[in-house]
C-alpha positions, 0 to 999 in steps of 0.5 A, a space after each residue: 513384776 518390776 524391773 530397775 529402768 533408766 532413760 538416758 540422753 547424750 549426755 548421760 543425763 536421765 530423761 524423765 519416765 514417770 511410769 515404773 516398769 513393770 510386766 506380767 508373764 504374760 506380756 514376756 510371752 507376746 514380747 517374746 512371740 513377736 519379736 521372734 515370729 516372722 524369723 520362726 517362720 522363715 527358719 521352720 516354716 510352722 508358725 505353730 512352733 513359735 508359741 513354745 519357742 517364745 515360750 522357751 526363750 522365757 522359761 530359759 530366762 527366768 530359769 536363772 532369775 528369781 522374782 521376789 517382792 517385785 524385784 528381779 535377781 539371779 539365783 545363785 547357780 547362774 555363775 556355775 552357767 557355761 559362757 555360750 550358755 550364758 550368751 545365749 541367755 543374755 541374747 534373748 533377754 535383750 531381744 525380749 526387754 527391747 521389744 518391750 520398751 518399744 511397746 510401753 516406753 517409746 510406743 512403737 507397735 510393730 518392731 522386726 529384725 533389719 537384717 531379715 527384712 533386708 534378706 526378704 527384701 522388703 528393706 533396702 540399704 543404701 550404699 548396699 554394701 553396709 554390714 552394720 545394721 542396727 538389731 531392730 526397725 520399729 514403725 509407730 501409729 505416725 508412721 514414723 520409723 524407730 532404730 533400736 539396738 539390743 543388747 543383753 550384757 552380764 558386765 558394765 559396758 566399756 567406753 569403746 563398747 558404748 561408742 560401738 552402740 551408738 554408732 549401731 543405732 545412729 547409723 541410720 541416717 535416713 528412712 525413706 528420706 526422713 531423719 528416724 523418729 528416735 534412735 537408740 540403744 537398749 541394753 538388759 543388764 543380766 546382774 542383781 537386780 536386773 535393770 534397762 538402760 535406754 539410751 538416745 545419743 542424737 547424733 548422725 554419725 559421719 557414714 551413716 546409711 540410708 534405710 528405704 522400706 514401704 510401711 505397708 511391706 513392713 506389715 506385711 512382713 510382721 503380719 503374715 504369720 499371723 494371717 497363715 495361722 488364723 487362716 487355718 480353721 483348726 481350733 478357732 475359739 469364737 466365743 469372742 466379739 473382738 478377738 479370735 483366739 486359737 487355742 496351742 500347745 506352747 509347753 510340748 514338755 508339760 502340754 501346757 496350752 496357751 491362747 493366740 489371739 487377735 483383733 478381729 479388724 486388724 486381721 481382715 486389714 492384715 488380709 488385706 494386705 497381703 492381697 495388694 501390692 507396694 502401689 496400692 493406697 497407703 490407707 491400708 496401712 494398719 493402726 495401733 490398738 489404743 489402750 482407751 479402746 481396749 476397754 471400751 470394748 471390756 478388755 484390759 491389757 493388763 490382766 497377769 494372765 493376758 496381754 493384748 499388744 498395740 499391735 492387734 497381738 494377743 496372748 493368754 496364759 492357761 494354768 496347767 
Protein backbone atom coordinates (compact mmCIF):
# COMPACT_ATOMS: atom_id res chain seq x y z
CA UNK A 1 0.00 0.00 0.00
CA UNK A 2 1.04 3.35 -0.76
CA UNK A 3 0.32 6.71 0.65
CA UNK A 4 1.07 10.47 -1.02
CA UNK A 5 3.96 11.74 1.59
CA UNK A 6 5.68 15.33 1.29
CA UNK A 7 8.75 16.50 3.64
CA UNK A 8 8.56 20.15 3.95
CA UNK A 9 11.32 22.60 5.52
CA UNK A 10 10.78 26.28 7.00
CA UNK A 11 10.10 27.49 4.15
CA UNK A 12 7.78 25.09 2.64
CA UNK A 13 10.28 24.05 0.42
CA UNK A 14 9.94 20.10 -0.12
CA UNK A 15 12.98 18.14 1.59
CA UNK A 16 14.05 15.35 -0.86
CA UNK A 17 12.80 11.73 0.21
CA UNK A 18 13.89 9.20 -2.35
CA UNK A 19 11.72 6.42 -1.03
CA UNK A 20 7.78 6.07 -1.71
CA UNK A 21 5.91 5.60 1.24
CA UNK A 22 4.62 2.48 1.43
CA UNK A 23 3.40 -0.22 4.46
CA UNK A 24 1.68 -3.34 4.48
CA UNK A 25 -1.26 -4.46 7.26
CA UNK A 26 0.81 -5.69 9.18
CA UNK A 27 3.22 -2.70 9.68
CA UNK A 28 -0.36 -0.43 10.62
CA UNK A 29 -0.65 -3.10 13.29
CA UNK A 30 2.84 -2.76 15.21
CA UNK A 31 2.49 1.28 14.56
CA UNK A 32 -0.58 1.03 16.00
CA UNK A 33 0.66 -1.64 18.78
CA UNK A 34 3.30 0.48 19.97
CA UNK A 35 2.45 3.57 19.70
CA UNK A 36 -0.66 2.59 22.14
CA UNK A 37 0.93 -0.04 24.52
CA UNK A 38 2.33 1.34 27.34
CA UNK A 39 -1.17 4.24 27.58
CA UNK A 40 -3.32 0.55 27.27
CA UNK A 41 -1.65 -0.50 30.35
CA UNK A 42 -1.73 2.32 32.42
CA UNK A 43 -5.85 2.62 31.29
CA UNK A 44 -6.57 -1.22 31.90
CA UNK A 45 -3.88 -2.70 33.08
CA UNK A 46 -3.82 -5.91 30.62
CA UNK A 47 -1.30 -5.80 27.93
CA UNK A 48 -3.40 -8.77 26.26
CA UNK A 49 -6.07 -6.04 25.21
CA UNK A 50 -3.93 -4.23 23.41
CA UNK A 51 -3.27 -6.29 20.60
CA UNK A 52 -7.43 -6.01 19.67
CA UNK A 53 -7.51 -2.29 20.65
CA UNK A 54 -4.26 -1.81 18.15
CA UNK A 55 -6.26 -3.83 16.05
CA UNK A 56 -9.43 -1.96 16.57
CA UNK A 57 -7.96 1.53 15.73
CA UNK A 58 -6.92 -0.02 12.35
CA UNK A 59 -10.20 -1.67 11.46
CA UNK A 60 -11.93 1.43 12.49
CA UNK A 61 -9.53 3.47 9.99
CA UNK A 62 -9.71 1.33 7.03
CA UNK A 63 -13.18 1.00 7.62
CA UNK A 64 -13.94 4.41 5.74
CA UNK A 65 -10.61 4.13 3.50
CA UNK A 66 -10.59 2.27 0.29
CA UNK A 67 -7.15 0.90 -0.88
CA UNK A 68 -7.18 0.27 -4.74
CA UNK A 69 -4.14 0.19 -6.97
CA UNK A 70 -1.85 1.36 -4.16
CA UNK A 71 -3.62 4.45 -3.75
CA UNK A 72 -5.52 5.34 -0.60
CA UNK A 73 -9.24 6.86 -0.70
CA UNK A 74 -12.37 7.62 1.48
CA UNK A 75 -15.59 5.37 0.67
CA UNK A 76 -18.18 7.55 0.01
CA UNK A 77 -20.08 6.99 3.23
CA UNK A 78 -17.37 8.94 5.48
CA UNK A 79 -19.30 12.22 4.61
CA UNK A 80 -22.71 10.80 6.31
CA UNK A 81 -20.03 10.01 9.64
CA UNK A 82 -21.13 12.07 12.85
CA UNK A 83 -18.35 14.87 13.48
CA UNK A 84 -16.98 13.08 17.01
CA UNK A 85 -16.89 10.01 15.09
CA UNK A 86 -14.92 11.52 12.49
CA UNK A 87 -12.45 13.06 15.05
CA UNK A 88 -11.89 10.02 16.48
CA UNK A 89 -10.79 8.56 13.50
CA UNK A 90 -8.96 11.40 12.47
CA UNK A 91 -6.90 10.87 15.92
CA UNK A 92 -5.84 7.47 15.73
CA UNK A 93 -4.89 8.04 12.16
CA UNK A 94 -2.62 10.57 13.11
CA UNK A 95 -1.15 8.84 15.85
CA UNK A 96 -0.72 5.61 13.60
CA UNK A 97 0.98 7.33 10.42
CA UNK A 98 3.05 9.48 12.88
CA UNK A 99 4.65 6.55 14.40
CA UNK A 100 5.22 5.37 11.25
CA UNK A 101 7.02 8.17 9.73
CA UNK A 102 9.31 8.00 12.82
CA UNK A 103 10.09 4.47 12.06
CA UNK A 104 10.75 4.68 7.95
CA UNK A 105 11.41 8.59 7.61
CA UNK A 106 13.15 10.21 10.58
CA UNK A 107 14.54 6.46 11.86
CA UNK A 108 13.47 6.92 15.57
CA UNK A 109 12.99 3.46 17.08
CA UNK A 110 11.33 4.06 20.09
CA UNK A 111 8.49 6.74 20.21
CA UNK A 112 5.85 7.40 23.47
CA UNK A 113 3.09 10.08 24.77
CA UNK A 114 5.10 13.05 26.47
CA UNK A 115 2.39 13.60 28.79
CA UNK A 116 2.22 10.12 30.15
CA UNK A 117 5.87 9.88 30.67
CA UNK A 118 5.50 13.16 32.38
CA UNK A 119 2.18 11.64 34.46
CA UNK A 120 4.92 8.38 35.19
CA UNK A 121 7.47 10.78 36.02
CA UNK A 122 10.06 9.43 34.22
CA UNK A 123 9.85 13.00 32.34
CA UNK A 124 10.22 16.38 33.64
CA UNK A 125 9.20 19.85 32.18
CA UNK A 126 10.95 22.80 33.04
CA UNK A 127 9.36 25.56 33.99
CA UNK A 128 6.80 22.70 35.47
CA UNK A 129 3.89 24.55 34.81
CA UNK A 130 4.06 24.25 31.04
CA UNK A 131 0.57 22.48 29.56
CA UNK A 132 2.03 22.70 25.91
CA UNK A 133 3.56 19.47 25.47
CA UNK A 134 4.22 18.23 22.08
CA UNK A 135 1.98 14.36 21.16
CA UNK A 136 5.52 12.51 21.08
CA UNK A 137 9.15 11.99 22.18
CA UNK A 138 11.21 9.82 20.18
CA UNK A 139 14.77 8.38 20.91
CA UNK A 140 16.87 7.33 17.80
CA UNK A 141 20.07 4.52 17.75
CA UNK A 142 22.37 7.88 18.73
CA UNK A 143 20.84 8.61 21.45
CA UNK A 144 19.19 11.64 20.23
CA UNK A 145 15.79 12.56 21.21
CA UNK A 146 13.18 13.59 18.50
CA UNK A 147 9.73 16.00 18.80
CA UNK A 148 6.85 15.04 17.13
CA UNK A 149 3.44 16.55 16.96
CA UNK A 150 0.37 14.34 15.42
CA UNK A 151 -2.24 15.66 13.60
CA UNK A 152 -4.87 13.84 11.77
CA UNK A 153 -6.98 16.70 9.73
CA UNK A 154 -10.12 16.26 7.49
CA UNK A 155 -9.69 20.07 6.20
CA UNK A 156 -6.48 22.07 4.95
CA UNK A 157 -4.76 23.48 7.96
CA UNK A 158 -5.34 27.40 8.57
CA UNK A 159 -2.47 29.74 8.74
CA UNK A 160 -2.92 30.24 12.57
CA UNK A 161 -3.60 26.49 12.81
CA UNK A 162 0.04 25.82 11.37
CA UNK A 163 1.61 28.54 13.54
CA UNK A 164 -0.02 26.59 16.51
CA UNK A 165 1.79 23.27 15.10
CA UNK A 166 5.04 24.78 14.90
CA UNK A 167 4.86 26.10 17.96
CA UNK A 168 3.95 22.67 19.66
CA UNK A 169 6.83 21.05 18.22
CA UNK A 170 9.49 23.84 18.67
CA UNK A 171 8.69 24.37 22.18
CA UNK A 172 11.07 22.00 23.37
CA UNK A 173 13.83 23.97 23.44
CA UNK A 174 16.17 21.47 25.11
CA UNK A 175 16.45 17.78 26.01
CA UNK A 176 18.81 16.90 28.59
CA UNK A 177 20.55 19.95 27.77
CA UNK A 178 20.83 19.55 24.23
CA UNK A 179 19.04 21.13 21.21
CA UNK A 180 16.49 18.06 19.67
CA UNK A 181 17.75 15.90 16.87
CA UNK A 182 14.59 17.35 14.98
CA UNK A 183 11.54 18.58 15.64
CA UNK A 184 8.42 18.40 13.66
CA UNK A 185 4.98 18.21 12.89
CA UNK A 186 3.13 15.29 11.09
CA UNK A 187 -0.14 16.00 9.83
CA UNK A 188 -2.32 12.53 8.00
CA UNK A 189 -4.67 14.22 5.72
CA UNK A 190 -8.17 12.35 5.88
CA UNK A 191 -9.22 13.45 2.13
CA UNK A 192 -9.22 11.54 -1.58
CA UNK A 193 -6.42 10.41 -1.61
CA UNK A 194 -4.95 10.01 1.65
CA UNK A 195 -1.68 11.96 2.08
CA UNK A 196 1.36 12.96 4.93
CA UNK A 197 2.90 16.11 5.20
CA UNK A 198 6.16 16.30 7.36
CA UNK A 199 6.84 19.36 8.25
CA UNK A 200 10.49 20.66 10.04
CA UNK A 201 10.23 24.36 10.81
CA UNK A 202 13.98 24.94 12.65
CA UNK A 203 13.15 27.15 14.72
CA UNK A 204 13.53 27.91 19.11
CA UNK A 205 10.54 29.57 19.86
CA UNK A 206 10.75 32.57 22.45
CA UNK A 207 9.45 30.36 25.71
CA UNK A 208 10.43 27.35 24.91
CA UNK A 209 10.84 24.83 27.74
CA UNK A 210 13.25 22.48 28.63
CA UNK A 211 12.56 18.46 28.57
CA UNK A 212 14.91 16.26 31.25
CA UNK A 213 14.39 12.25 30.61
CA UNK A 214 16.98 9.36 31.22
CA UNK A 215 17.33 7.12 27.90
CA UNK A 216 17.26 3.98 29.83
CA UNK A 217 13.74 5.41 31.92
CA UNK A 218 12.62 5.97 28.54
CA UNK A 219 12.76 2.26 27.64
CA UNK A 220 11.75 1.27 30.49
CA UNK A 221 8.60 3.01 30.06
CA UNK A 222 8.31 1.45 26.32
CA UNK A 223 9.55 -1.92 27.15
CA UNK A 224 7.67 -2.85 30.28
CA UNK A 225 4.57 -4.15 28.55
CA UNK A 226 6.35 -6.14 26.63
CA UNK A 227 8.33 -7.72 29.32
CA UNK A 228 5.23 -8.43 31.82
CA UNK A 229 3.74 -9.91 28.65
CA UNK A 230 6.50 -12.35 27.71
CA UNK A 231 7.34 -12.88 31.29
CA UNK A 232 4.00 -15.11 31.47
CA UNK A 233 4.64 -18.69 30.36
CA UNK A 234 1.26 -18.94 28.67
CA UNK A 235 1.28 -19.58 24.80
CA UNK A 236 4.94 -19.06 24.00
CA UNK A 237 5.93 -20.39 20.65
CA UNK A 238 9.66 -21.31 20.64
CA UNK A 239 9.77 -22.77 17.30
CA UNK A 240 12.09 -19.55 16.64
CA UNK A 241 15.99 -19.09 17.27
CA UNK A 242 15.62 -15.24 17.05
CA UNK A 243 11.96 -14.18 18.14
CA UNK A 244 9.85 -15.42 20.73
CA UNK A 245 6.19 -15.07 19.48
CA UNK A 246 3.13 -15.70 21.55
CA UNK A 247 0.20 -16.41 20.00
CA UNK A 248 -3.27 -13.79 20.95
CA UNK A 249 -6.77 -13.21 20.37
CA UNK A 250 -6.55 -9.47 18.49
CA UNK A 251 -10.05 -9.67 16.74
CA UNK A 252 -12.44 -10.70 20.03
CA UNK A 253 -15.49 -10.55 17.27
CA UNK A 254 -14.03 -12.78 14.52
CA UNK A 255 -11.31 -14.66 16.96
CA UNK A 256 -8.79 -13.86 14.64
CA UNK A 257 -5.43 -14.59 16.30
CA UNK A 258 -2.45 -12.93 15.67
CA UNK A 259 1.31 -13.10 16.74
CA UNK A 260 3.53 -10.83 19.11
CA UNK A 261 6.91 -11.42 19.13
CA UNK A 262 10.22 -10.00 19.69
CA UNK A 263 13.98 -10.26 19.66
CA UNK A 264 15.25 -12.57 21.79
CA UNK A 265 18.34 -9.99 23.16
CA UNK A 266 16.15 -7.11 23.10
CA UNK A 267 14.01 -8.93 25.66
CA UNK A 268 16.86 -10.20 28.07
CA UNK A 269 18.52 -6.26 27.95
CA UNK A 270 14.48 -4.88 28.31
CA UNK A 271 15.00 -7.30 31.59
CA UNK A 272 17.52 -6.05 32.56
CA UNK A 273 16.37 -2.96 32.50
CA UNK A 274 13.87 -2.78 34.73
CA UNK A 275 15.91 -4.74 37.33
CA UNK A 276 18.44 -1.45 37.50
CA UNK A 277 17.91 1.91 38.74
CA UNK A 278 18.40 5.63 36.98
CA UNK A 279 22.47 5.48 38.23
CA UNK A 280 23.15 2.14 36.71
CA UNK A 281 25.43 2.29 33.24
CA UNK A 282 24.13 3.89 30.38
CA UNK A 283 25.60 0.47 28.52
CA UNK A 284 22.18 -0.82 29.28
CA UNK A 285 20.72 1.53 27.01
CA UNK A 286 18.91 -0.64 24.17
CA UNK A 287 19.89 -0.66 20.39
CA UNK A 288 18.00 -0.55 17.14
CA UNK A 289 17.17 -3.66 14.93
CA UNK A 290 19.32 -2.78 11.79
CA UNK A 291 17.43 -3.84 8.66
CA UNK A 292 20.79 -5.62 7.30
CA UNK A 293 20.72 -7.84 10.37
CA UNK A 294 17.37 -8.85 10.23
CA UNK A 295 18.29 -10.64 7.07
CA UNK A 296 21.42 -11.99 7.96
CA UNK A 297 19.22 -13.83 10.40
CA UNK A 298 16.76 -14.94 7.46
CA UNK A 299 14.17 -12.42 8.33
CA UNK A 300 12.53 -9.73 6.14
CA UNK A 301 10.62 -6.86 7.73
CA UNK A 302 8.69 -6.46 4.74
CA UNK A 303 6.71 -9.57 4.34
CA UNK A 304 2.63 -8.05 4.20
CA UNK A 305 1.85 -10.38 6.82
CA UNK A 306 4.87 -9.72 9.04
CA UNK A 307 6.51 -6.61 10.27
CA UNK A 308 9.59 -6.66 12.89
CA UNK A 309 9.97 -3.13 14.01
CA UNK A 310 13.69 -1.17 14.81
CA UNK A 311 12.53 -1.49 17.90
CA UNK A 312 12.76 -5.35 18.72
CA UNK A 313 8.78 -5.41 18.10
CA UNK A 314 7.24 -7.99 16.01
CA UNK A 315 3.74 -8.47 14.65
CA UNK A 316 2.45 -11.47 12.63
CA UNK A 317 -1.02 -11.39 11.04
CA UNK A 318 -2.95 -14.79 10.82
CA UNK A 319 -5.29 -15.49 8.19
CA UNK A 320 -9.00 -16.23 9.63
Amino acid sequence: MRILFGWYDENGEEIEYDNPFEFSEAELFWASLTVGAPSLTDAIQNILDSPAFALHKWYAVRSVVKIHGGESTLVPGYKNLDQSEKVVLSYWAGMIFAKLVGEKVLHVPWMAHARLLKKQKRLTVIPPTTKSLPDLVGLDRSEKWHILEAKGLQKRPSANQRINYKAQALRIGKVDGEKPASRNYCITNIRSPLSIELHDPDKIVKDSVEFNIDPIDFQQYYYKPFVEFFSKPDNTEDNDDYIIYKKVVCDTIDKRKCQIGIVRDILEQAKMQSEKKKADSKDLVIRSIEPKFLKSQGHESDEPDTYIGSDGIAVKLLPL
